[in-house]
C-alpha positions in Angstrom: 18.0 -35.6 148.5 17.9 -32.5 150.9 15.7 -29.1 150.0 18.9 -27.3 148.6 20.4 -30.1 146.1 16.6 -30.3 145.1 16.4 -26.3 144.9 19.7 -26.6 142.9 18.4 -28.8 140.5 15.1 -26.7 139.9 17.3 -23.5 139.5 19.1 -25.1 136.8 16.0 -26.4 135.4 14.9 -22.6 135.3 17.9 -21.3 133.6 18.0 -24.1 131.3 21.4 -24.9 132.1 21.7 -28.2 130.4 25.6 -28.7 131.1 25.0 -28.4 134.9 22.5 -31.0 134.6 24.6 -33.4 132.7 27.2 -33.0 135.0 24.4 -33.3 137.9 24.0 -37.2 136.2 27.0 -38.7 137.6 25.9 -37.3 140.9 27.0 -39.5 144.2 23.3 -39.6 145.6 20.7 -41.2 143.4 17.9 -39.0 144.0 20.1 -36.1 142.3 21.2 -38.0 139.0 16.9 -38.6 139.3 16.3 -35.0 139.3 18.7 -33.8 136.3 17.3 -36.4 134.4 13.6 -35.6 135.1 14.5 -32.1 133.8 16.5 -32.8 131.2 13.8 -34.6 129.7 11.3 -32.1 130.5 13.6 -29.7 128.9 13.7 -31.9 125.9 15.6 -28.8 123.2 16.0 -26.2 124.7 18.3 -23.7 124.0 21.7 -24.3 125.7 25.0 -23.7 125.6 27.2 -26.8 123.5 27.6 -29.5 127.0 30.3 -32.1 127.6 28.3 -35.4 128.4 31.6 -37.6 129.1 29.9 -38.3 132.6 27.7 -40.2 130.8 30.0 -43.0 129.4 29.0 -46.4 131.0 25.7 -45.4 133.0 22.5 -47.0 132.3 20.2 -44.6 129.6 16.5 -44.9 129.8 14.9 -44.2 126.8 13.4 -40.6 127.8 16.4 -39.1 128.8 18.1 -40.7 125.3 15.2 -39.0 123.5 16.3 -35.6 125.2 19.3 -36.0 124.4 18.9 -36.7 120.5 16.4 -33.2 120.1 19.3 -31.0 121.6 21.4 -32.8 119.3 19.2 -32.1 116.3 18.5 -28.5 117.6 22.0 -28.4 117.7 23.0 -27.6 121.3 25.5 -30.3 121.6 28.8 -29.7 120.5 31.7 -31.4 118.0 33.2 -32.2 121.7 30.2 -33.7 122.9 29.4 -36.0 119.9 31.8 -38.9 121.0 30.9 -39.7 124.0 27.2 -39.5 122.9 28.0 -41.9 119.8 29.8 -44.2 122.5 26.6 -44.0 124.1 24.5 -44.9 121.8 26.4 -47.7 120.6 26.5 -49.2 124.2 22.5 -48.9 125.2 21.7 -51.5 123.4 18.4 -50.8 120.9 16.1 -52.6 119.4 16.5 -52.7 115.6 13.2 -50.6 115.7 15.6 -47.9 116.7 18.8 -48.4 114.5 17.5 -45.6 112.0 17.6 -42.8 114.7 20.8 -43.9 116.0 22.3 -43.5 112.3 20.5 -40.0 111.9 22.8 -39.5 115.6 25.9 -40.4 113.6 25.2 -38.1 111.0 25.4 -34.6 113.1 29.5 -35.8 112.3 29.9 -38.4 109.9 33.7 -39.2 109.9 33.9 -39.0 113.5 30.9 -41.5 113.5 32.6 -43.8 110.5 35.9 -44.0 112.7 34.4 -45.0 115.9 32.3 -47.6 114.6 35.1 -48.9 112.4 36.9 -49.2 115.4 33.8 -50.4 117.1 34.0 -53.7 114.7 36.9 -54.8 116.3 35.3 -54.2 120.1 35.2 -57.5 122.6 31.8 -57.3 123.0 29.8 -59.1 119.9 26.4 -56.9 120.7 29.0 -53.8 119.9 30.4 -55.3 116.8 26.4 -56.4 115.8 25.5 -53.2 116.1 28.3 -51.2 114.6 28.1 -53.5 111.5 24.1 -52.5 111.1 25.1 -48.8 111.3 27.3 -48.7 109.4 25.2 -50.2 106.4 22.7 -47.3 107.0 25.4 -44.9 107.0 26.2 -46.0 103.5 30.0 -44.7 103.4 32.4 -46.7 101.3 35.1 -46.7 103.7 33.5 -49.2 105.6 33.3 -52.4 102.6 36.7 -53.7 103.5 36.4 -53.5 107.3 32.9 -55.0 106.8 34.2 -57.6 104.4 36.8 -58.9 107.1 34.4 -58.9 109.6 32.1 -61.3 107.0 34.9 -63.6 106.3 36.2 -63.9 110.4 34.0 -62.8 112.9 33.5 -66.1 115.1 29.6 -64.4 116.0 26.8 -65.6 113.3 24.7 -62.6 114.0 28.2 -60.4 113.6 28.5 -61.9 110.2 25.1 -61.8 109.3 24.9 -57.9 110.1 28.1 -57.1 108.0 26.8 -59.4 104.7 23.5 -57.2 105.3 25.9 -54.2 105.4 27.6 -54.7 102.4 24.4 -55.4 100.1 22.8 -51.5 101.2 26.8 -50.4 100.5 26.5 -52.3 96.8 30.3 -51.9 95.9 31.5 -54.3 93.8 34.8 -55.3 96.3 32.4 -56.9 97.9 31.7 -59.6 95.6 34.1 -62.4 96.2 34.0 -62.3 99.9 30.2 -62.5 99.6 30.3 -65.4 97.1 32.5 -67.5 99.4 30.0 -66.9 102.0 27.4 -68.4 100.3 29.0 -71.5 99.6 30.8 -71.6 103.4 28.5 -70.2 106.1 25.8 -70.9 108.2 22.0 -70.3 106.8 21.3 -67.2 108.2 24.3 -65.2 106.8 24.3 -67.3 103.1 20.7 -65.5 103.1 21.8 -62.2 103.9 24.6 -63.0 101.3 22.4 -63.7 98.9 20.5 -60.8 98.8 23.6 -58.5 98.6 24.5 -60.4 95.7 20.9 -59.9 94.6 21.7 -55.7 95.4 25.1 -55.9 93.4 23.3 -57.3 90.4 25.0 -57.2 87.3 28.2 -59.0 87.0 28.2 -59.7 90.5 25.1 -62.3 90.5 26.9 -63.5 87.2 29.6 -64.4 89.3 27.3 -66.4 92.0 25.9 -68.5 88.9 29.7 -69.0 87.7 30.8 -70.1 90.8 28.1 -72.5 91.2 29.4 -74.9 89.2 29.9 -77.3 92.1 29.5 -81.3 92.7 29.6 -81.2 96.6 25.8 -81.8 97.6 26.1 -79.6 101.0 27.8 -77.0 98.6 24.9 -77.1 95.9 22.0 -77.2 98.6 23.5 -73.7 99.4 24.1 -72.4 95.9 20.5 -73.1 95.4 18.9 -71.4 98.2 21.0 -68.1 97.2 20.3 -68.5 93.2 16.6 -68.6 94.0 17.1 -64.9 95.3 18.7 -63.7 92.5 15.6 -64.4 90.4 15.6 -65.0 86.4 19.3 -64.8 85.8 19.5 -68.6 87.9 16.7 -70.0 86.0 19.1 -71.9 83.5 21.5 -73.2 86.5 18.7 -73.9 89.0 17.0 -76.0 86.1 20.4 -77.9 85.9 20.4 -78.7 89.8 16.6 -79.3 89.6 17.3 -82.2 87.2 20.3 -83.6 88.3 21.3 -82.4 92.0 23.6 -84.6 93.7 20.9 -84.9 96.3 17.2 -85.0 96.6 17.7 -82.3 98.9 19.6 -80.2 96.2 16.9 -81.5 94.0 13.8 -80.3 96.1 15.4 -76.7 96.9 16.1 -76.2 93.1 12.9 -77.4 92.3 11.1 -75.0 95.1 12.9 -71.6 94.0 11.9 -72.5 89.9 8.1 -72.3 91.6 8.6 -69.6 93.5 10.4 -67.8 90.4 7.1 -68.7 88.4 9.3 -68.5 84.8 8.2 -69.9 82.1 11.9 -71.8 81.4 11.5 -73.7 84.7 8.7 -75.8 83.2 10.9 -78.6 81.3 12.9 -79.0 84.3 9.9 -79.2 86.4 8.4 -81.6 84.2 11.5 -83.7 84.2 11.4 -83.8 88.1 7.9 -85.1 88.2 9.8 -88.3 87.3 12.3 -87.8 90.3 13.1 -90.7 92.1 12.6 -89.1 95.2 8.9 -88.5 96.2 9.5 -84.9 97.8 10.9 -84.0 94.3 8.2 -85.1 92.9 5.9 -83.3 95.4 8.0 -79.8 94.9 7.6 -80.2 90.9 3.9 -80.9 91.1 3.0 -78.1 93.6 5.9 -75.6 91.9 3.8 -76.4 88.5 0.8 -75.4 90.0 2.3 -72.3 90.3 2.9 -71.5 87.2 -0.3 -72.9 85.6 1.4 -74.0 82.2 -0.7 -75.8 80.0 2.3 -77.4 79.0 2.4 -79.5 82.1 -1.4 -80.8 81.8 -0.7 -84.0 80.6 2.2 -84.9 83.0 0.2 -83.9 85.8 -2.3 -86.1 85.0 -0.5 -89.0 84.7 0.9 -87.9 88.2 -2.3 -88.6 89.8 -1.1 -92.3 89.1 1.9 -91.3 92.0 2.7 -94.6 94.3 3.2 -91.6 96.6 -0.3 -90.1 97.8 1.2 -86.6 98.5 2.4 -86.0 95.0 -1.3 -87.0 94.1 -2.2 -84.4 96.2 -0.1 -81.8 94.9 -0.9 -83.2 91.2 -4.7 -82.9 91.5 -4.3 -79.5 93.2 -1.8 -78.2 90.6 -4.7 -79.4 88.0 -7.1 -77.2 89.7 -4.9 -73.8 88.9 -4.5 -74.5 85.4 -8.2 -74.6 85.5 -8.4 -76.8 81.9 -11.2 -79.0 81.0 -9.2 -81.7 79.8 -7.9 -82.5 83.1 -11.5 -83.5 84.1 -12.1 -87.3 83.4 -8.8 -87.5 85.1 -9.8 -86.0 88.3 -13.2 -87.5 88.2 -11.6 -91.0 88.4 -9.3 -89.3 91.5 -12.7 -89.7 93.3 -12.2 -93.1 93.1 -8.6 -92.7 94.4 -7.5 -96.8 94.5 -4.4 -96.1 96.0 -3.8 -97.4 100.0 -1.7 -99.0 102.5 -3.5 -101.8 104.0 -3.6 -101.2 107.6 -4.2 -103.5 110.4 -6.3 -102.0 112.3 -9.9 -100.3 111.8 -12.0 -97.3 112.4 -15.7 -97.8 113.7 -17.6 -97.8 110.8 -15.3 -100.3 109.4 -13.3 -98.5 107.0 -9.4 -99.8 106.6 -7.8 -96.9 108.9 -5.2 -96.2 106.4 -7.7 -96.0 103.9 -9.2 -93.1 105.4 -6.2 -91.2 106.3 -4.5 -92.2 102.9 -7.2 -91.5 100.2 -9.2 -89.4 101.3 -7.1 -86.1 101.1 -6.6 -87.3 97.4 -10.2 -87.4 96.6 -11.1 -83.9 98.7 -8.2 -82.2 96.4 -9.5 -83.4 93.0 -13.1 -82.6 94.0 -12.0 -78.7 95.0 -10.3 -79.2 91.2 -13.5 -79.7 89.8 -15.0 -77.1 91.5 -12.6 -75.1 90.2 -12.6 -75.9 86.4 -16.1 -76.1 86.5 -18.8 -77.5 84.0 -21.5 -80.4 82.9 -18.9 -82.8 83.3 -17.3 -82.0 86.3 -20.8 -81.3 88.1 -21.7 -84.6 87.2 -18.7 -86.4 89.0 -19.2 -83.9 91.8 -22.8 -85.3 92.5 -21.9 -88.9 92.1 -19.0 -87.9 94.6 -21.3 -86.1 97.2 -24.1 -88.7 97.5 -21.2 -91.3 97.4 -22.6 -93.1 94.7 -18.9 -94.3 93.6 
């Protein structure tokens, strides 16, 4: 760059003529479009008359010269003409999610301009525009984006398109939504039934209703969905989740039911988790002892004792841990004679000191579980297996 382009730019600079410099960014010579950005940022907001920035559209946007951009825009030193382009821009550099909240703040100096480009911005080739105008446009919160949002949900061919626009329409919470969500909960891939989910969970009301209503399904791959997304919607669920707990048409319908009633920790899912202890499937009955753990009913002593008889040494594990939390003496004897777990797999081969290999690997985690039970509960009784169990005197 020679003296006088140079002497140009720092004259500008000086007079703080930010349209120059804009224009000075689509320069030929790279040294020039250098300089007006260097000052432009070190301008940052100053005062200005309102600039065109068209030259902008399609060049690369660092970060600083973005950021100097936004503060005249918040000072209010760009113009109504000079919003589109800079929306365009926006939309086409690419942030982090980090950064979606100050883009939407952007959109805001002229909300129905913004609205209508990234309405139209849904329907763009590119999937990272469409990803990114479906994320605005849920922070925006306007209405007049649910049934653009809602086609996008249904037919967009991108996952991460979809997922944006089901995440969209739970922070919009209109009620149009709900059928469009619904049917993605029972038809799409994890990551957008999730999303789903929660904007169901965000509509509430007769909406989550609805999810439980339409749940009433015998496909297993169907029902493995419903559950995951009834388990977000919390107590309204419990009843139907109960249902596919008992009587899934898979064990893998089975074990998600059975997870979510743990996770919801209310007090109805006990039966059902009771029942499920009794699962033909050992990771059922795993979920049911672990998911009774967590809600520490007293209710659910007794069965959990007799789990500790499990042919299946991780439910005996989860049963003698699940004892522990409800922290009841009566559970002692039972997890005293755990110490003795008699349960293994004979094994063919042997460790060092002699000991079946299996053995070791099989019982052992049994008997270190209802020993940190014992701790747990606590008194003469329970010290008393404890010693015997330390010196190994079993």
């Amino acid at each position: 760059m020679s003296n006088s382009e140079l002497s140009s730019i720092e004259e500008l600079k000086r007079r703080r003529d930010v349209t120059q410099l804009i224009e000075a960014l689509s320069a030929r010579k790279a040294e020039v479009r250098q300089a007006a950005e260097k000052a432009l940022v070190e301008l940052g907001a100053g005062e200005a008359a309102p600039p065109s920035i068209g030259a902008l559209l399609g060049s690369e946007v660092s970060e600083a010269l973005l950021n100097a951009l936004l503060k005249l825009a918040y000072a209010g030193k760009l113009g109504k003409d000079a919003t589109r382009p800079l929306v365009k821009m926006i939309l086409g550099t690419g942030l982090p999610s980090r950064e979606i909240k100050r883009r939407a703040l952007l959109l805001k100096l002229d909300r129905d301009l913004a609205v209508n480009l990234l309405l139209a911005a849904l329907e763009d080739k590119h999937s990272i525009v469409r990803f990114m105008a479906a994320e605005t446009l849920g922070l925006l919160g306007d209405s007049r984006a649910v049934e653009a949002l809602k086609h996008v949900l249904a037919s967009d061919k991108e996952l991460i398109v979809r997922r944006n626009a089901a995440a969209a329409l739970g922070k919009l919470k209109d009620p149009r939504a709900a059928e469009t969500l619904i049917a993605a909960v029972k038809t799409d891939e994890a990551e957008v039934l999730q999303e789903a989910a929660e904007a169901i969970k965000r509509l509430g009301g007769t909406v989550a209703e609805a999810l439980i209503v339409a749940s009433d399904e015998d496909d297993w791959r169907t029902q493995l969905r419903l559950a995951e997304a009834l388990g977000r919607l919390g107590s309204p669920a419990v009843s139907r989740l109960s249902e596919f707990a008992v009587s899934g048409a898979s064990p893998r319908v089975r074990r998600e039911a059975v997870q979510s009633l743990g996770d919801l920790r209310h007090s109805q899912g006990t039966d059902p988790l009771i029942q499920a202890l009794r699962d033909k499937s050992a990771e059922v009955r795993r979920e049911a002892a672990k998911a009774l753990g967590k809600l520490a009913s007293r209710q659910a002593l007794e069965p959990l004792v007799g789990t500790l008889k499990d042919k299946d040494t991780y439910v005996r594990i989860e049963a003698a841990e699940a004892l522990g939390k409800l922290d009841d003496r009566r559970a002692v004897q039972a997890l005293a004679d755990a110490l003795r777990d008699p349960f293994m797999v004979k094994a063919s081969g042997h460790i060092n000191d002699g000991w079946d290999q299996d053995y070791f690997f099989d019982s052992y985690p049994v008997r270190e579980r209802a020993a940190e039970a014992l701790e747990r509960i606590g008194g003469p009784e329970a010290e008393k297996a404890l010693a015997k169990y330390r010196v190994g005197s079993w």
